[in-house]
C-alpha positions in Angstrom: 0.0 0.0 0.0 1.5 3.6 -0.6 1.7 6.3 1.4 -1.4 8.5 -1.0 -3.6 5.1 -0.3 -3.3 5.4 3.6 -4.2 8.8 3.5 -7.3 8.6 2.0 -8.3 5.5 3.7 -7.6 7.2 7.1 -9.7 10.4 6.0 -13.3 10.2 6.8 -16.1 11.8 4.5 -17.6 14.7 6.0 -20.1 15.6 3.8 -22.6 13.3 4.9 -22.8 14.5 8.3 -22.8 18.1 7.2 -25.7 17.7 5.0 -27.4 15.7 7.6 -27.0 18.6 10.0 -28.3 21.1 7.2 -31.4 18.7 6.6 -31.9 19.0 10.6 -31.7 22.8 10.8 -33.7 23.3 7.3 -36.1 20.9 8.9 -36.8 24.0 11.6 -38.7 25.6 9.3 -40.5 22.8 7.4 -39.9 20.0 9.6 -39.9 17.5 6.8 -36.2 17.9 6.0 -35.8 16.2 9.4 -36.9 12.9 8.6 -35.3 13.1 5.4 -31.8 13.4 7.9 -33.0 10.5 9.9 -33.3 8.1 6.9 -29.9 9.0 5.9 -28.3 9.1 9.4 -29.6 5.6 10.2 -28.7 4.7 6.5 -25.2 5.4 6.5 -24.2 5.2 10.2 -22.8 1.5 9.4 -21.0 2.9 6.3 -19.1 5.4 8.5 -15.3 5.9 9.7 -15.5 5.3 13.7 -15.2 10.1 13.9 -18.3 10.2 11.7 -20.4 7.4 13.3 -20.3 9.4 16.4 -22.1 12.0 14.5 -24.1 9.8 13.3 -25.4 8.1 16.5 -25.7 12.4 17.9 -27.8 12.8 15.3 -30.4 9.7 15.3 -30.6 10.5 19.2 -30.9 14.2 18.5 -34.3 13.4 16.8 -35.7 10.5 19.3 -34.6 12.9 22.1 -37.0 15.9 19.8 -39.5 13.5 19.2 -39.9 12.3 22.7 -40.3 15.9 24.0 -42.7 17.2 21.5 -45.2 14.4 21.9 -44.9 15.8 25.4 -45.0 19.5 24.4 -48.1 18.5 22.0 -50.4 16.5 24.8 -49.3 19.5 27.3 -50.4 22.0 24.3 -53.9 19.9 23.6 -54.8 20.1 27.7 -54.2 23.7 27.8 -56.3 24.3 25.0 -59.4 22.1 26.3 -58.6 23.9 29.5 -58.8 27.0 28.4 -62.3 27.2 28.0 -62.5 27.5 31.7 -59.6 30.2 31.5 -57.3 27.6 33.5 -55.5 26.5 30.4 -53.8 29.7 29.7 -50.9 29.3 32.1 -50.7 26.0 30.7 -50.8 27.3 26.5 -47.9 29.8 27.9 -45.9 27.4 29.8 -46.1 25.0 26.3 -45.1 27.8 24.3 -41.8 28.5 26.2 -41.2 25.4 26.2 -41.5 24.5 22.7 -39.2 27.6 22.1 -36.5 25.9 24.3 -37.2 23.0 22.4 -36.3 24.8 19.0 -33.0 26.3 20.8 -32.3 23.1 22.0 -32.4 21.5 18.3 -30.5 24.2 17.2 -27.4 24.6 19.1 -27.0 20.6 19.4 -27.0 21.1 15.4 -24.6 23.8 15.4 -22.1 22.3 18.4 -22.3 19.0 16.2 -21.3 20.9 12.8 -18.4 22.9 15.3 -17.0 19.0 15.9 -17.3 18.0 12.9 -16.0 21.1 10.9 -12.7 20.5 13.4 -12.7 16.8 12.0 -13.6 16.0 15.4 -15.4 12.5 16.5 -18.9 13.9 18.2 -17.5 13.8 22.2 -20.9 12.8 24.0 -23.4 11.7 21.2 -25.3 9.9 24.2 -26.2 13.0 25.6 -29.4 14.5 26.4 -28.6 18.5 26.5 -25.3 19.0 24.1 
């Protein structure tokens, strides 16, 4: 083997990831883009060099994490709206909408840290983790 063929065999692709993260960011606005980066995460995580699996794996348990919450947010939402008719809801609605604005910051800066890591050719330090 010569020296140009360990080189490249040592170099992971990046691009994946990166567009993954772009899908995932593009998805806050149309939230189908999302999906779309889950298919191709899951679809490529076995495919990848052990730096860009790790970005992988951030980015499948950046979406369940999502998911998760906003089925939470969304029943939380729906009993602030029944309850609203008796004016004990709104608390409730107000509390939901905070929180599904954290929600969106949260997506957001895990999205940006992970393109920081990965823009560094860095391996994805904690992609078990729940906050960033």
């Amino acid at each position: 083997m010569s020296h140009t063929e360990t080189a490249v065999s040592t170099t992971e692709d990046r691009t994946l990831p990166a567009v993954i993260y772009g899908l995932y960011l593009l998805g806050l606005v149309n939230g189908l883009t999302i999906l779309v980066g889950l298919v191709l995460a899951y679809a490529n995580r076995d495919n990848a060099g052990p730096k860009m699996a790790t970005h992988h794996r951030f980015l499948i348990n950046t979406f369940w994490i999502g998911l998760v919450a906003a089925i939470v947010l969304g029943a939380m939402t729906l009993v602030g709206v029944v309850l609203s008719i008796v004016l004990i809801g709104i608390p409730i609605l107000l509390l939901a909408g905070l929180l599904w604005c954290a929600l969106g910051v949260w997506f957001f800066v895990r999205c940006v840290v992970g393109l920081i890591h990965l823009s560094n050719g860095e391996a994805y330090p904690r992609p078990e983790a729940w906050l960033v």
